[in-house]
N, C-alpha and C positions, 0 to 999 in steps of 0.2 A: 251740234255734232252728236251723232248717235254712235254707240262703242264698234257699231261696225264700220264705220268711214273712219276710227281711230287706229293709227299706226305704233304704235309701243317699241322705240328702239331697248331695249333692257340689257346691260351692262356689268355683268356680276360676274365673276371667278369660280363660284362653287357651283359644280354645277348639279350637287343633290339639291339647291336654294331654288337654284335654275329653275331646274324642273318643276319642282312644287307649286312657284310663281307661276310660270308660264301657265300647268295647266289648268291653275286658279282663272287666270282674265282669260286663256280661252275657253273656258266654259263660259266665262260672262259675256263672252262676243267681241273678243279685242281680238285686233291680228298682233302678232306678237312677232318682233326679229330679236334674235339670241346673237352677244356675242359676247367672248369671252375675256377679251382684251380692249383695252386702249387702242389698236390698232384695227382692230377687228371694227370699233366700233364708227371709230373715223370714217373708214374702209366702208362702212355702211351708208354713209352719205350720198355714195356714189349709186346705189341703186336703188334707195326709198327715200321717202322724203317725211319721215315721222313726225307725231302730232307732240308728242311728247319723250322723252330719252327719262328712263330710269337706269342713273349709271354710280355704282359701287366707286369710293375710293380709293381705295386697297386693289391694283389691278396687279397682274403676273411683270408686266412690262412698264409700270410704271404708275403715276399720281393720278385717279380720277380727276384733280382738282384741274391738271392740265389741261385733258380732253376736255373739260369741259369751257375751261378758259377757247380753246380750239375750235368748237361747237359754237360758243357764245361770240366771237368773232365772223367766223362767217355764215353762221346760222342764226341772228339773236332772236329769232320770235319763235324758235322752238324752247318748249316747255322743258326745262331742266330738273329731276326732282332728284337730289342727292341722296344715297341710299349707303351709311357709314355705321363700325361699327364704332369710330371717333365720335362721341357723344359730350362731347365737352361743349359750354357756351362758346369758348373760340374756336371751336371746329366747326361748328353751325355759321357762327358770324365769318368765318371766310367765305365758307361755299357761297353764303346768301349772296357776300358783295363780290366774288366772281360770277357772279349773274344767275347763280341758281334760285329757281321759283319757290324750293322747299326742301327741307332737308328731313330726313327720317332717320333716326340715331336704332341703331339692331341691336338688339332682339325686336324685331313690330312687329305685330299682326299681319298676315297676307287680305284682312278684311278694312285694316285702316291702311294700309296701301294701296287698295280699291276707291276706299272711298276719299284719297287726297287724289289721284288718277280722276275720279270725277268732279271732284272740286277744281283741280286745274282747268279741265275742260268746260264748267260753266264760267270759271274767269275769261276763257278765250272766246265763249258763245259772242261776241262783240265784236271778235275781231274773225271770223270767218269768212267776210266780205271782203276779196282781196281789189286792188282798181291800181293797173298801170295801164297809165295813157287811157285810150277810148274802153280799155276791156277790164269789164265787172267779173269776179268770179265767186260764186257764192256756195259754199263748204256744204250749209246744211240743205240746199235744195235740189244739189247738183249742177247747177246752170250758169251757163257762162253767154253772157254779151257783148257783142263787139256796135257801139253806136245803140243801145238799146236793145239792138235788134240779138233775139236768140240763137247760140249757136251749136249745130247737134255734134257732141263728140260722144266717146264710148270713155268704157271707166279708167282706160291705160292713157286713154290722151286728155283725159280731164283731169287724171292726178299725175302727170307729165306737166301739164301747160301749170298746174297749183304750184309745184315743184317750181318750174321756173319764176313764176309770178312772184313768190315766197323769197327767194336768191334771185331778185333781178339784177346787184350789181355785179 
């Protein structure tokens, strides 16, 4: 998966952080969705289908630890990467075992949050080849089959059909 087929939901409260972040991976070639709340970010589900969610603990409306509990239920193969100024070893070992992929205790670098952002994504390089029933769909080359055989769609219905393939139940 190359940083441009990479979806980033990012989940933070400050948003002088916000910004900074964001126009860090957008320079690097990520598309990037902002939002500012727990609800906001839930609320996001409904119209992208992200490769990975960078979500703060500390939201205005409530415990990241939820959202993510929430995320992790009917999303589990998206990438979770906790982002806490809770830096204690059991603030870490919650989030891990509510199913988050990583956790990053604040103050961090905006360059070693790039570079755990890309290390999730060679963990996932394996699982980009999605297969419900006859239909293959394959992340990093863009091509989807139905019985082998190729099938042409555009970039809204192939990251539409991922989206459903990802949440088929």
């Amino acid at each position: 998966m190359t940083t441009n087929d990479c979806i980033i939901l990012y989940v933070e409260d400050d948003e002088d952080i916000a910004e900074l972040n964001i126009r860090w991976f957008d320079e690097q070639g990520y598309e990037m969705v902002y939002a500012r709340t727990g609800a906001e970010a839930i609320g996001a589900f409904g119209k992208v289908a992200p490769d990975i969610v960078l979500l703060d603990i500390m939201l205005p409306d409530g415990n990241g630890l939820e959202v993510l509990k929430s995320v992790k239920e009917r999303y589990p193969s998206v990438c979770c990467i906790m982002l806490s100024a809770l830096g204690q070893e059991g603030d870490k070992v919650t989030g891990l075992n509510l199913g988050a992929d990583d956790y990053i205790a604040k103050p961090f670098g905006v360059m070693e949050l790039v570079a755990r952002v890309k290390a999730a994504l060679r963990r996932r390089a394996g699982n980009n080849v999605l297969k419900v029933g006859r239909l293959e769909l394959n992340s990093d080359t863009m091509t989807v089959t139905l019985d082998s055989r190729p099938l042409e769609l555009n970039k809204k219905e192939f990251e539409l059909l991922k989206y459903c393939m990802r949440n088929a139940d």
